[in-house]
DRENTORVO-964453 format. One record per residue (C-alpha): residue in three letters; x, y, z. Coordinates in steps of 0.25 Angstrom, whole numbers, padded with zeros to 4 digits, always signed. Layout:
BEGIN
AlaXYZ/...
END
This chain:
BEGIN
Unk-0138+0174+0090/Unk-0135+0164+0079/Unk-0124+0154+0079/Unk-0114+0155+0068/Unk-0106+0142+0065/Unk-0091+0141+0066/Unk-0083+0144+0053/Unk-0080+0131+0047/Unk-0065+0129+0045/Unk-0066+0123+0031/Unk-0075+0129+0019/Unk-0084+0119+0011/Unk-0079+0125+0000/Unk-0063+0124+0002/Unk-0055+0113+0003/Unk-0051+0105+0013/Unk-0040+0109+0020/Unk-0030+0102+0027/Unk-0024+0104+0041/Unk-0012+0111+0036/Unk-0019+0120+0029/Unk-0019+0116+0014/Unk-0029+0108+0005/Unk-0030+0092+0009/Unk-0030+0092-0008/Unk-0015+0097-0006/Unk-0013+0086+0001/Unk-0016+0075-0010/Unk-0007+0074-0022/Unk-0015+0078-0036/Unk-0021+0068-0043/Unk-0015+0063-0056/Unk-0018+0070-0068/Unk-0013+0059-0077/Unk-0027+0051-0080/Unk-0016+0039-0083/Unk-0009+0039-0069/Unk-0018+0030-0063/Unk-0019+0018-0074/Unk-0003+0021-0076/Unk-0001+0019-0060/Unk-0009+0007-0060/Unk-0004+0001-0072/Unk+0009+0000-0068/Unk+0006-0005-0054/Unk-0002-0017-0062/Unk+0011-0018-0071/Unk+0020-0018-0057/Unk+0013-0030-0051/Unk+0012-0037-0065/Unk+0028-0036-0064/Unk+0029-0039-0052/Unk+0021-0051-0052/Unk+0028-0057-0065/Unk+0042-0055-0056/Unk+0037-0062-0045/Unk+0032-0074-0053/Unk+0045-0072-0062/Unk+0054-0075-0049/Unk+0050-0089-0048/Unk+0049-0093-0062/Unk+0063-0086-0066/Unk+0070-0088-0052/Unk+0066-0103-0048/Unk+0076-0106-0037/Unk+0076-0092-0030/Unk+0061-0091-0033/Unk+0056-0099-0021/Unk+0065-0089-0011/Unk+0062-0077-0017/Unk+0046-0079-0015/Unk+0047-0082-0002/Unk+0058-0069+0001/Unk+0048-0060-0006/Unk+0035-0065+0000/Unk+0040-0063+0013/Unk+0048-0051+0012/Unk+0035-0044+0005/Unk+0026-0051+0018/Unk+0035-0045+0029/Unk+0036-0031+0020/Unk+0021-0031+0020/Unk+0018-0035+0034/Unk+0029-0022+0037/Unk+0023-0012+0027/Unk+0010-0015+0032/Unk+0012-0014+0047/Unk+0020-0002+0042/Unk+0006+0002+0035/Unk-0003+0000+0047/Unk+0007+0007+0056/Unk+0008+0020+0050/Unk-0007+0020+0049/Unk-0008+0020+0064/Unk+0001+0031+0064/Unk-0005+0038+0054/Unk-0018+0039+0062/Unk-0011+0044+0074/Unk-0010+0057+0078/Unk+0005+0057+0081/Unk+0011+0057+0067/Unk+0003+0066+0061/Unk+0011+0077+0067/Unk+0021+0071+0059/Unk+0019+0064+0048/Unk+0007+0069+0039/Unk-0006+0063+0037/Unk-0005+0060+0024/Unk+0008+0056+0023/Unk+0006+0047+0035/Unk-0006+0039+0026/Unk+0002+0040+0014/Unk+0011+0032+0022/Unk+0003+0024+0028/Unk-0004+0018+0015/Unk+0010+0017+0006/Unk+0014+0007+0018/Unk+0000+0000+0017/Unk+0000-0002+0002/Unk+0015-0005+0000/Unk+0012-0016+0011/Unk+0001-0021+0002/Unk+0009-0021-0010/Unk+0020-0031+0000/Unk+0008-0040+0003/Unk+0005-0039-0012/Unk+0018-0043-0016/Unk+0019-0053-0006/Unk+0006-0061-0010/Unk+0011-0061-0023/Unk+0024-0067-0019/Unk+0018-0078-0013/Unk+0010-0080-0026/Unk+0022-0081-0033/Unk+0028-0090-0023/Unk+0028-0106-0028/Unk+0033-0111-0014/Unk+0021-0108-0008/Unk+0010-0108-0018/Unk+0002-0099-0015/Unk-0007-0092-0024/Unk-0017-0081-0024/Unk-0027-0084-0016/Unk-0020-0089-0006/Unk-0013-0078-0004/Unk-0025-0069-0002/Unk-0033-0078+0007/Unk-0027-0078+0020/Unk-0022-0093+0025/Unk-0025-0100+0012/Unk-0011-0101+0007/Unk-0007-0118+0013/Unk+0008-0114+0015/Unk+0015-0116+0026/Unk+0033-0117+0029/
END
């Protein structure tokens, strides 16, 4: 008598399926046909920061006497809005890996999710180290704002 093995579920030579019965490529949105998409996206996100990095430098030098307060409202504010985004961020991620919400909320809508939080929290940080860049008050330049207590300020 011979053993036979068990049927396997899914064929070498068909797609992958997902649970709820469709293909995991149906899933994911097509991929651009423009070759120029990608340059395009990226250009105008460079042409963004440039923009915005010129406004930042433009409030203190156009706007002397409000200058100083604006700095310190918009370095704050873009800290604390960080700080939230990014707890927000790790947060949904525990949820996320949870078996409690996936009844309600899909998988891939919870990481969709889970990384806009995480990358708009970045962009916060982003901003906020460039405000305190711009920032005369304190004086703080660039490498003092990426090395963790080198910046020699205190209230």
């Amino acid at each position: 008598m011979s053993r036979q093995s068990a049927p396997s579920s899914i064929d070498s030579t068909s797609p992958a399926k997902s649970k709820r019965g469709g293909d995991i490529a149906d899933l994911f949105p097509p991929e651009p046909t423009n070759p120029w998409t990608a340059p395009v996206t990226l250009g105008v996100l460079i042409a963004a920061a440039v923009v915005a990095l010129a406004g930042i430098f433009a409030v203190g030098y156009y706007l002397p006497a409000v200058g100083a307060k604006t700095y310190w409202f918009i370095s704050r504010s873009s800290g604390i809005v960080a700080y939230v985004l990014i707890t927000l961020g790790m947060l949904w991620g525990l949820v996320q890996s949870g078996s409690l919400m996936r009844t309600y909320i899909p998988p891939l809508v919870a990481f969709g999710m889970h990384n806009f939080l995480s990358w708009l929290g970045m962009g916060f940080v982003a901003l906020h180290a460039l405000i305190l860049v711009g920032d005369g008050y304190i004086n703080i330049d660039l490498p003092r704002v990426f090395t963790p207590f080198l910046a020699e300020y205190r209230p």
